[in-house]
NUPA-465245 format. One record per residue (C-alpha): residue number from 1; x, y, z. Coordinates in Angstrom, 2 decimals, m for minus. Layout:
N
NUM,X,Y,Z .
...
end
This chain:
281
1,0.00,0.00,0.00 .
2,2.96,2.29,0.68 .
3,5.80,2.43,m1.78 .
4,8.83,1.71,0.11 .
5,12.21,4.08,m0.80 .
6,15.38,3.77,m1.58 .
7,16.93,2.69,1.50 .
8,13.93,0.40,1.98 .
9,11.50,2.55,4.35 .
10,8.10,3.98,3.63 .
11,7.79,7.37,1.75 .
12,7.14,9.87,4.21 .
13,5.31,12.25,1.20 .
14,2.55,9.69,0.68 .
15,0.88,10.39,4.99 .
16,1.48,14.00,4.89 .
17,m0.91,14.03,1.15 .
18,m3.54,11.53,2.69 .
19,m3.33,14.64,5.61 .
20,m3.79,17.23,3.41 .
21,m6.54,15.65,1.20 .
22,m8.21,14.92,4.94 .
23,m8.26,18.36,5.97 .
24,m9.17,19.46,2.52 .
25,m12.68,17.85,2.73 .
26,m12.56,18.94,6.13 .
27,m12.69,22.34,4.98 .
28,m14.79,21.78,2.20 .
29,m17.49,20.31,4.66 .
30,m17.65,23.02,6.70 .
31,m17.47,26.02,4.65 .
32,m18.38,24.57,1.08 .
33,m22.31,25.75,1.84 .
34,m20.76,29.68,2.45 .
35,m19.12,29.15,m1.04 .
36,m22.29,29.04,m3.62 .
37,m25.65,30.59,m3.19 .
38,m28.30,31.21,m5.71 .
39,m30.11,34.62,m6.66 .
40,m33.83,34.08,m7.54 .
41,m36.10,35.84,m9.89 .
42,m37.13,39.06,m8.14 .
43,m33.59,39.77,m6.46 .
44,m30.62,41.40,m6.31 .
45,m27.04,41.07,m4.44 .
46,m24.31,42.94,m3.32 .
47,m21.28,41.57,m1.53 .
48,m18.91,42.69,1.46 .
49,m15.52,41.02,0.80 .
50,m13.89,41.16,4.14 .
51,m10.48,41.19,2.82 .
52,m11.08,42.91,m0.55 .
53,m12.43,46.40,0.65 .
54,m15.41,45.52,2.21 .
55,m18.39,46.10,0.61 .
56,m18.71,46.82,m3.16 .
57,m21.44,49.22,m3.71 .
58,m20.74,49.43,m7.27 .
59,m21.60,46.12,m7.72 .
60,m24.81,44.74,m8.41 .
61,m25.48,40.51,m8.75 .
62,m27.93,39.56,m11.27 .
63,m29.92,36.16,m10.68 .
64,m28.50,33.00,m11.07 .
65,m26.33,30.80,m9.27 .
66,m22.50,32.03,m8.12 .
67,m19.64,31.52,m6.08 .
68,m18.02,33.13,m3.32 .
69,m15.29,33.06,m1.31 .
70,m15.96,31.85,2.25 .
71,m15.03,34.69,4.31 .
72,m17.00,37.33,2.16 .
73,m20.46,37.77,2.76 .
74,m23.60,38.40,m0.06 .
75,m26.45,39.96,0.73 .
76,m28.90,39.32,m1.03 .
77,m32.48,42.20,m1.77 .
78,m36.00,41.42,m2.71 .
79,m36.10,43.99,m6.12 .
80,m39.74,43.33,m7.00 .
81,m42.30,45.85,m6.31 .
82,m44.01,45.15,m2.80 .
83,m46.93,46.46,m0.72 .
84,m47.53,47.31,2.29 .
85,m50.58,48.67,4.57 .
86,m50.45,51.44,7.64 .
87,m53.48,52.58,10.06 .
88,m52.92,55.48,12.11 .
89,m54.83,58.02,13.46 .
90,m53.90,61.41,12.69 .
91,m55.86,65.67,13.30 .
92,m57.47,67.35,10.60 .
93,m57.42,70.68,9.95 .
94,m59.95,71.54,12.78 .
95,m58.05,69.36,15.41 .
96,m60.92,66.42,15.28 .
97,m59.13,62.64,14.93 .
98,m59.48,60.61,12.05 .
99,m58.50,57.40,11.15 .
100,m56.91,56.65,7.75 .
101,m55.94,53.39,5.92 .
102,m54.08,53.36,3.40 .
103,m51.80,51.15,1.43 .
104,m48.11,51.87,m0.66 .
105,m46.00,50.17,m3.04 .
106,m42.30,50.28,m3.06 .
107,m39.35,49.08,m4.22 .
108,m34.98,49.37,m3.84 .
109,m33.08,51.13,m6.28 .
110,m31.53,48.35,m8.33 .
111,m29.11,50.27,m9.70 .
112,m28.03,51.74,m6.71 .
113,m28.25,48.64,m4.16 .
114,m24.86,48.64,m2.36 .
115,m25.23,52.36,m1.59 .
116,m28.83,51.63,m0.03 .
117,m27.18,48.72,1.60 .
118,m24.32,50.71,2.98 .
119,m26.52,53.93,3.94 .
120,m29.05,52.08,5.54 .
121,m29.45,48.21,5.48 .
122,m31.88,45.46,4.88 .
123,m34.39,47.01,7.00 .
124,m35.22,49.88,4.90 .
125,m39.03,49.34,5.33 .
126,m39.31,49.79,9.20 .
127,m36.34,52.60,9.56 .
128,m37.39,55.01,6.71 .
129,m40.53,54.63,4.38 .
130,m43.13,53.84,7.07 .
131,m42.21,56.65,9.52 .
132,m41.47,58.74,6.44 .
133,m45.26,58.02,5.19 .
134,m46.43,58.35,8.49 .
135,m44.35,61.63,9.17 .
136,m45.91,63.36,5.63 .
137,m49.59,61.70,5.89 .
138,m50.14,63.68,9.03 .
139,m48.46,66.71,7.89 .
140,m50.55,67.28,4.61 .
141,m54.04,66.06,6.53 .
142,m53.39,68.65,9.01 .
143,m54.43,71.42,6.34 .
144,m57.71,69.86,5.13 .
145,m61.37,69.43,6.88 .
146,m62.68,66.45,8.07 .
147,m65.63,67.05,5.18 .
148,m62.80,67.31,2.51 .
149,m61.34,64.33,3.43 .
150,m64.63,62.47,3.40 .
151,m66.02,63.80,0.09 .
152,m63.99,65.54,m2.35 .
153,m60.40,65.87,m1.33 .
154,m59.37,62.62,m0.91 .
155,m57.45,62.23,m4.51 .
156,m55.62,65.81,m3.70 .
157,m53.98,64.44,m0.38 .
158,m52.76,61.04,m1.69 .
159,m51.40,63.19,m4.68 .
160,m50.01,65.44,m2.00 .
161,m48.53,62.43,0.46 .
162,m47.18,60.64,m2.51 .
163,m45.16,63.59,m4.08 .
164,m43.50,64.73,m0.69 .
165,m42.76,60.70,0.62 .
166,m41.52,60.39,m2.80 .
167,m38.86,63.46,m2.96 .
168,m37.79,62.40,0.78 .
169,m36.54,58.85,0.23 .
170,m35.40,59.40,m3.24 .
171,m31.65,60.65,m1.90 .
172,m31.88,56.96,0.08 .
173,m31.96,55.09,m3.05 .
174,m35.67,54.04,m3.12 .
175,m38.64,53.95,m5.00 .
176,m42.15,55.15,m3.90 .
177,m44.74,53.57,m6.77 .
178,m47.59,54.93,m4.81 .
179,m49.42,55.53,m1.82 .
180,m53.40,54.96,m1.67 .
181,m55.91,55.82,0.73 .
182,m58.45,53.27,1.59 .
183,m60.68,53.96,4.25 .
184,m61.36,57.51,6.57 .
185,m62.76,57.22,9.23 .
186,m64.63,60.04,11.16 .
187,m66.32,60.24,14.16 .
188,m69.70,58.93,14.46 .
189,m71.57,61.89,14.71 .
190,m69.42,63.79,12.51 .
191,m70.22,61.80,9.88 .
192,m73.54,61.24,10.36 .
193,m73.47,65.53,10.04 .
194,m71.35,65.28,7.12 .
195,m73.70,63.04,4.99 .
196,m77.09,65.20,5.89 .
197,m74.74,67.83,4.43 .
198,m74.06,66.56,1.37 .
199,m77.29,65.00,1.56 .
200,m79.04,68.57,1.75 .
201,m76.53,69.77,m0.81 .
202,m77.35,67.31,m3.59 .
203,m81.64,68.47,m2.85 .
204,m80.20,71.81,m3.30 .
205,m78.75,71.04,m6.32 .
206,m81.77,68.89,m7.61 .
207,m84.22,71.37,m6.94 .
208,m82.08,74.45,m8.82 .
209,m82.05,72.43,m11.78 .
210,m85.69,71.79,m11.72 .
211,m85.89,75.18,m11.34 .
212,m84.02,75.79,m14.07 .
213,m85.56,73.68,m16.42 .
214,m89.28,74.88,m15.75 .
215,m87.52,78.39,m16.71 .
216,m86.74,76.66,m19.77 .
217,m89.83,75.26,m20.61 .
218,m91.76,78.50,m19.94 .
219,m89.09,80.37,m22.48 .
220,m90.10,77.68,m24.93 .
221,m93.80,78.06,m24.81 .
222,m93.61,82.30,m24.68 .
223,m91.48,81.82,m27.77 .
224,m94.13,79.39,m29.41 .
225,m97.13,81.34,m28.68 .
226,m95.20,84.68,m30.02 .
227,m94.40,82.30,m33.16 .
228,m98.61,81.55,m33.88 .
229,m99.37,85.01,m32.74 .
230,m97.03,86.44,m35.25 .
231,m98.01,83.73,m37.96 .
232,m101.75,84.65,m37.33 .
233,m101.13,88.38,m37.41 .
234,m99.35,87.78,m40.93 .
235,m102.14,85.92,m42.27 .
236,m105.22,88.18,m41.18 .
237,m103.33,91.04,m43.06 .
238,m103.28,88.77,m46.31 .
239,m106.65,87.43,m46.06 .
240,m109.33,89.81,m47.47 .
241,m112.75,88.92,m48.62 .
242,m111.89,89.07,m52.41 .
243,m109.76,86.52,m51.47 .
244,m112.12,84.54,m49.96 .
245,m114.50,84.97,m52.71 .
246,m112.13,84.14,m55.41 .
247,m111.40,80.58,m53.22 .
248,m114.75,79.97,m52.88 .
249,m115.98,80.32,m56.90 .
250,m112.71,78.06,m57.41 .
251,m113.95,75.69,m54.94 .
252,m117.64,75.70,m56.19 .
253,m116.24,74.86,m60.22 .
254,m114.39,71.84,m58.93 .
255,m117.45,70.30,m57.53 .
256,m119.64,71.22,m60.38 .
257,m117.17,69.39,m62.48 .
258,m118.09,66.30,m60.41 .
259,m119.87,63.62,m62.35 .
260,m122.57,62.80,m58.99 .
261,m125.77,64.67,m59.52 .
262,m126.48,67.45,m57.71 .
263,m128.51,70.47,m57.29 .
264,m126.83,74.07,m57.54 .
265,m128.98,77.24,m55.76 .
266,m127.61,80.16,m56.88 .
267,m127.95,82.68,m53.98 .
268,m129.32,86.52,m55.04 .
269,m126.80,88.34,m52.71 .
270,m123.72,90.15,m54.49 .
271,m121.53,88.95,m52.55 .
272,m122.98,85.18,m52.10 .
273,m121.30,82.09,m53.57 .
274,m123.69,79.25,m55.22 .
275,m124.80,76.09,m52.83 .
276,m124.08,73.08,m54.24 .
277,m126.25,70.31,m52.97 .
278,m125.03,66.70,m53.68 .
279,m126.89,63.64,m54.69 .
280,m125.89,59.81,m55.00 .
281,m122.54,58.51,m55.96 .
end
Protein backbone atom coordinates (compact mmCIF):
# COMPACT_ATOMS: atom_id res chain seq x y z
CA UNK A 1 0.00 0.00 0.00
CA UNK A 2 2.96 2.29 0.68
CA UNK A 3 5.80 2.43 -1.78
CA UNK A 4 8.83 1.71 0.11
CA UNK A 5 12.21 4.08 -0.80
CA UNK A 6 15.38 3.77 -1.58
CA UNK A 7 16.93 2.69 1.50
CA UNK A 8 13.93 0.40 1.98
CA UNK A 9 11.50 2.55 4.35
CA UNK A 10 8.10 3.98 3.63
CA UNK A 11 7.79 7.37 1.75
CA UNK A 12 7.14 9.87 4.21
CA UNK A 13 5.31 12.25 1.20
CA UNK A 14 2.55 9.69 0.68
CA UNK A 15 0.88 10.39 4.99
CA UNK A 16 1.48 14.00 4.89
CA UNK A 17 -0.91 14.03 1.15
CA UNK A 18 -3.54 11.53 2.69
CA UNK A 19 -3.33 14.64 5.61
CA UNK A 20 -3.79 17.23 3.41
CA UNK A 21 -6.54 15.65 1.20
CA UNK A 22 -8.21 14.92 4.94
CA UNK A 23 -8.26 18.36 5.97
CA UNK A 24 -9.17 19.46 2.52
CA UNK A 25 -12.68 17.85 2.73
CA UNK A 26 -12.56 18.94 6.13
CA UNK A 27 -12.69 22.34 4.98
CA UNK A 28 -14.79 21.78 2.20
CA UNK A 29 -17.49 20.31 4.66
CA UNK A 30 -17.65 23.02 6.70
CA UNK A 31 -17.47 26.02 4.65
CA UNK A 32 -18.38 24.57 1.08
CA UNK A 33 -22.31 25.75 1.84
CA UNK A 34 -20.76 29.68 2.45
CA UNK A 35 -19.12 29.15 -1.04
CA UNK A 36 -22.29 29.04 -3.62
CA UNK A 37 -25.65 30.59 -3.19
CA UNK A 38 -28.30 31.21 -5.71
CA UNK A 39 -30.11 34.62 -6.66
CA UNK A 40 -33.83 34.08 -7.54
CA UNK A 41 -36.10 35.84 -9.89
CA UNK A 42 -37.13 39.06 -8.14
CA UNK A 43 -33.59 39.77 -6.46
CA UNK A 44 -30.62 41.40 -6.31
CA UNK A 45 -27.04 41.07 -4.44
CA UNK A 46 -24.31 42.94 -3.32
CA UNK A 47 -21.28 41.57 -1.53
CA UNK A 48 -18.91 42.69 1.46
CA UNK A 49 -15.52 41.02 0.80
CA UNK A 50 -13.89 41.16 4.14
CA UNK A 51 -10.48 41.19 2.82
CA UNK A 52 -11.08 42.91 -0.55
CA UNK A 53 -12.43 46.40 0.65
CA UNK A 54 -15.41 45.52 2.21
CA UNK A 55 -18.39 46.10 0.61
CA UNK A 56 -18.71 46.82 -3.16
CA UNK A 57 -21.44 49.22 -3.71
CA UNK A 58 -20.74 49.43 -7.27
CA UNK A 59 -21.60 46.12 -7.72
CA UNK A 60 -24.81 44.74 -8.41
CA UNK A 61 -25.48 40.51 -8.75
CA UNK A 62 -27.93 39.56 -11.27
CA UNK A 63 -29.92 36.16 -10.68
CA UNK A 64 -28.50 33.00 -11.07
CA UNK A 65 -26.33 30.80 -9.27
CA UNK A 66 -22.50 32.03 -8.12
CA UNK A 67 -19.64 31.52 -6.08
CA UNK A 68 -18.02 33.13 -3.32
CA UNK A 69 -15.29 33.06 -1.31
CA UNK A 70 -15.96 31.85 2.25
CA UNK A 71 -15.03 34.69 4.31
CA UNK A 72 -17.00 37.33 2.16
CA UNK A 73 -20.46 37.77 2.76
CA UNK A 74 -23.60 38.40 -0.06
CA UNK A 75 -26.45 39.96 0.73
CA UNK A 76 -28.90 39.32 -1.03
CA UNK A 77 -32.48 42.20 -1.77
CA UNK A 78 -36.00 41.42 -2.71
CA UNK A 79 -36.10 43.99 -6.12
CA UNK A 80 -39.74 43.33 -7.00
CA UNK A 81 -42.30 45.85 -6.31
CA UNK A 82 -44.01 45.15 -2.80
CA UNK A 83 -46.93 46.46 -0.72
CA UNK A 84 -47.53 47.31 2.29
CA UNK A 85 -50.58 48.67 4.57
CA UNK A 86 -50.45 51.44 7.64
CA UNK A 87 -53.48 52.58 10.06
CA UNK A 88 -52.92 55.48 12.11
CA UNK A 89 -54.83 58.02 13.46
CA UNK A 90 -53.90 61.41 12.69
CA UNK A 91 -55.86 65.67 13.30
CA UNK A 92 -57.47 67.35 10.60
CA UNK A 93 -57.42 70.68 9.95
CA UNK A 94 -59.95 71.54 12.78
CA UNK A 95 -58.05 69.36 15.41
CA UNK A 96 -60.92 66.42 15.28
CA UNK A 97 -59.13 62.64 14.93
CA UNK A 98 -59.48 60.61 12.05
CA UNK A 99 -58.50 57.40 11.15
CA UNK A 100 -56.91 56.65 7.75
CA UNK A 101 -55.94 53.39 5.92
CA UNK A 102 -54.08 53.36 3.40
CA UNK A 103 -51.80 51.15 1.43
CA UNK A 104 -48.11 51.87 -0.66
CA UNK A 105 -46.00 50.17 -3.04
CA UNK A 106 -42.30 50.28 -3.06
CA UNK A 107 -39.35 49.08 -4.22
CA UNK A 108 -34.98 49.37 -3.84
CA UNK A 109 -33.08 51.13 -6.28
CA UNK A 110 -31.53 48.35 -8.33
CA UNK A 111 -29.11 50.27 -9.70
CA UNK A 112 -28.03 51.74 -6.71
CA UNK A 113 -28.25 48.64 -4.16
CA UNK A 114 -24.86 48.64 -2.36
CA UNK A 115 -25.23 52.36 -1.59
CA UNK A 116 -28.83 51.63 -0.03
CA UNK A 117 -27.18 48.72 1.60
CA UNK A 118 -24.32 50.71 2.98
CA UNK A 119 -26.52 53.93 3.94
CA UNK A 120 -29.05 52.08 5.54
CA UNK A 121 -29.45 48.21 5.48
CA UNK A 122 -31.88 45.46 4.88
CA UNK A 123 -34.39 47.01 7.00
CA UNK A 124 -35.22 49.88 4.90
CA UNK A 125 -39.03 49.34 5.33
CA UNK A 126 -39.31 49.79 9.20
CA UNK A 127 -36.34 52.60 9.56
CA UNK A 128 -37.39 55.01 6.71
CA UNK A 129 -40.53 54.63 4.38
CA UNK A 130 -43.13 53.84 7.07
CA UNK A 131 -42.21 56.65 9.52
CA UNK A 132 -41.47 58.74 6.44
CA UNK A 133 -45.26 58.02 5.19
CA UNK A 134 -46.43 58.35 8.49
CA UNK A 135 -44.35 61.63 9.17
CA UNK A 136 -45.91 63.36 5.63
CA UNK A 137 -49.59 61.70 5.89
CA UNK A 138 -50.14 63.68 9.03
CA UNK A 139 -48.46 66.71 7.89
CA UNK A 140 -50.55 67.28 4.61
CA UNK A 141 -54.04 66.06 6.53
CA UNK A 142 -53.39 68.65 9.01
CA UNK A 143 -54.43 71.42 6.34
CA UNK A 144 -57.71 69.86 5.13
CA UNK A 145 -61.37 69.43 6.88
CA UNK A 146 -62.68 66.45 8.07
CA UNK A 147 -65.63 67.05 5.18
CA UNK A 148 -62.80 67.31 2.51
CA UNK A 149 -61.34 64.33 3.43
CA UNK A 150 -64.63 62.47 3.40
CA UNK A 151 -66.02 63.80 0.09
CA UNK A 152 -63.99 65.54 -2.35
CA UNK A 153 -60.40 65.87 -1.33
CA UNK A 154 -59.37 62.62 -0.91
CA UNK A 155 -57.45 62.23 -4.51
CA UNK A 156 -55.62 65.81 -3.70
CA UNK A 157 -53.98 64.44 -0.38
CA UNK A 158 -52.76 61.04 -1.69
CA UNK A 159 -51.40 63.19 -4.68
CA UNK A 160 -50.01 65.44 -2.00
CA UNK A 161 -48.53 62.43 0.46
CA UNK A 162 -47.18 60.64 -2.51
CA UNK A 163 -45.16 63.59 -4.08
CA UNK A 164 -43.50 64.73 -0.69
CA UNK A 165 -42.76 60.70 0.62
CA UNK A 166 -41.52 60.39 -2.80
CA UNK A 167 -38.86 63.46 -2.96
CA UNK A 168 -37.79 62.40 0.78
CA UNK A 169 -36.54 58.85 0.23
CA UNK A 170 -35.40 59.40 -3.24
CA UNK A 171 -31.65 60.65 -1.90
CA UNK A 172 -31.88 56.96 0.08
CA UNK A 173 -31.96 55.09 -3.05
CA UNK A 174 -35.67 54.04 -3.12
CA UNK A 175 -38.64 53.95 -5.00
CA UNK A 176 -42.15 55.15 -3.90
CA UNK A 177 -44.74 53.57 -6.77
CA UNK A 178 -47.59 54.93 -4.81
CA UNK A 179 -49.42 55.53 -1.82
CA UNK A 180 -53.40 54.96 -1.67
CA UNK A 181 -55.91 55.82 0.73
CA UNK A 182 -58.45 53.27 1.59
CA UNK A 183 -60.68 53.96 4.25
CA UNK A 184 -61.36 57.51 6.57
CA UNK A 185 -62.76 57.22 9.23
CA UNK A 186 -64.63 60.04 11.16
CA UNK A 187 -66.32 60.24 14.16
CA UNK A 188 -69.70 58.93 14.46
CA UNK A 189 -71.57 61.89 14.71
CA UNK A 190 -69.42 63.79 12.51
CA UNK A 191 -70.22 61.80 9.88
CA UNK A 192 -73.54 61.24 10.36
CA UNK A 193 -73.47 65.53 10.04
CA UNK A 194 -71.35 65.28 7.12
CA UNK A 195 -73.70 63.04 4.99
CA UNK A 196 -77.09 65.20 5.89
CA UNK A 197 -74.74 67.83 4.43
CA UNK A 198 -74.06 66.56 1.37
CA UNK A 199 -77.29 65.00 1.56
CA UNK A 200 -79.04 68.57 1.75
CA UNK A 201 -76.53 69.77 -0.81
CA UNK A 202 -77.35 67.31 -3.59
CA UNK A 203 -81.64 68.47 -2.85
CA UNK A 204 -80.20 71.81 -3.30
CA UNK A 205 -78.75 71.04 -6.32
CA UNK A 206 -81.77 68.89 -7.61
CA UNK A 207 -84.22 71.37 -6.94
CA UNK A 208 -82.08 74.45 -8.82
CA UNK A 209 -82.05 72.43 -11.78
CA UNK A 210 -85.69 71.79 -11.72
CA UNK A 211 -85.89 75.18 -11.34
CA UNK A 212 -84.02 75.79 -14.07
CA UNK A 213 -85.56 73.68 -16.42
CA UNK A 214 -89.28 74.88 -15.75
CA UNK A 215 -87.52 78.39 -16.71
CA UNK A 216 -86.74 76.66 -19.77
CA UNK A 217 -89.83 75.26 -20.61
CA UNK A 218 -91.76 78.50 -19.94
CA UNK A 219 -89.09 80.37 -22.48
CA UNK A 220 -90.10 77.68 -24.93
CA UNK A 221 -93.80 78.06 -24.81
CA UNK A 222 -93.61 82.30 -24.68
CA UNK A 223 -91.48 81.82 -27.77
CA UNK A 224 -94.13 79.39 -29.41
CA UNK A 225 -97.13 81.34 -28.68
CA UNK A 226 -95.20 84.68 -30.02
CA UNK A 227 -94.40 82.30 -33.16
CA UNK A 228 -98.61 81.55 -33.88
CA UNK A 229 -99.37 85.01 -32.74
CA UNK A 230 -97.03 86.44 -35.25
CA UNK A 231 -98.01 83.73 -37.96
CA UNK A 232 -101.75 84.65 -37.33
CA UNK A 233 -101.13 88.38 -37.41
CA UNK A 234 -99.35 87.78 -40.93
CA UNK A 235 -102.14 85.92 -42.27
CA UNK A 236 -105.22 88.18 -41.18
CA UNK A 237 -103.33 91.04 -43.06
CA UNK A 238 -103.28 88.77 -46.31
CA UNK A 239 -106.65 87.43 -46.06
CA UNK A 240 -109.33 89.81 -47.47
CA UNK A 241 -112.75 88.92 -48.62
CA UNK A 242 -111.89 89.07 -52.41
CA UNK A 243 -109.76 86.52 -51.47
CA UNK A 244 -112.12 84.54 -49.96
CA UNK A 245 -114.50 84.97 -52.71
CA UNK A 246 -112.13 84.14 -55.41
CA UNK A 247 -111.40 80.58 -53.22
CA UNK A 248 -114.75 79.97 -52.88
CA UNK A 249 -115.98 80.32 -56.90
CA UNK A 250 -112.71 78.06 -57.41
CA UNK A 251 -113.95 75.69 -54.94
CA UNK A 252 -117.64 75.70 -56.19
CA UNK A 253 -116.24 74.86 -60.22
CA UNK A 254 -114.39 71.84 -58.93
CA UNK A 255 -117.45 70.30 -57.53
CA UNK A 256 -119.64 71.22 -60.38
CA UNK A 257 -117.17 69.39 -62.48
CA UNK A 258 -118.09 66.30 -60.41
CA UNK A 259 -119.87 63.62 -62.35
CA UNK A 260 -122.57 62.80 -58.99
CA UNK A 261 -125.77 64.67 -59.52
CA UNK A 262 -126.48 67.45 -57.71
CA UNK A 263 -128.51 70.47 -57.29
CA UNK A 264 -126.83 74.07 -57.54
CA UNK A 265 -128.98 77.24 -55.76
CA UNK A 266 -127.61 80.16 -56.88
CA UNK A 267 -127.95 82.68 -53.98
CA UNK A 268 -129.32 86.52 -55.04
CA UNK A 269 -126.80 88.34 -52.71
CA UNK A 270 -123.72 90.15 -54.49
CA UNK A 271 -121.53 88.95 -52.55
CA UNK A 272 -122.98 85.18 -52.10
CA UNK A 273 -121.30 82.09 -53.57
CA UNK A 274 -123.69 79.25 -55.22
CA UNK A 275 -124.80 76.09 -52.83
CA UNK A 276 -124.08 73.08 -54.24
CA UNK A 277 -126.25 70.31 -52.97
CA UNK A 278 -125.03 66.70 -53.68
CA UNK A 279 -126.89 63.64 -54.69
CA UNK A 280 -125.89 59.81 -55.00
CA UNK A 281 -122.54 58.51 -55.96
Amino acid sequence: MFENNDSGGFNPKLPRFFVLGFVAIIFLLITGGNMFYTVNPGEKAVIFKRFGGGLDKDLVVPQGFHFIAPWNKVYIYNVKIQEDYEAMEVLSKNGLSIKIDLSFRYTPNVSELGYLHDLVGEDYLESIIRPEIRSVTREVIGEYLPEELYSTKREEVEDKVFEITSKSIADKYLFLDAILIRDVTLPQTLQAAIENKLRQEQEALEYEFKLLKESKEAERKRIEAEGISDFQRIVTKTITPQLLKWKGIETTQELSKSTNSKVIVIGNGEGDLPIILGGDK
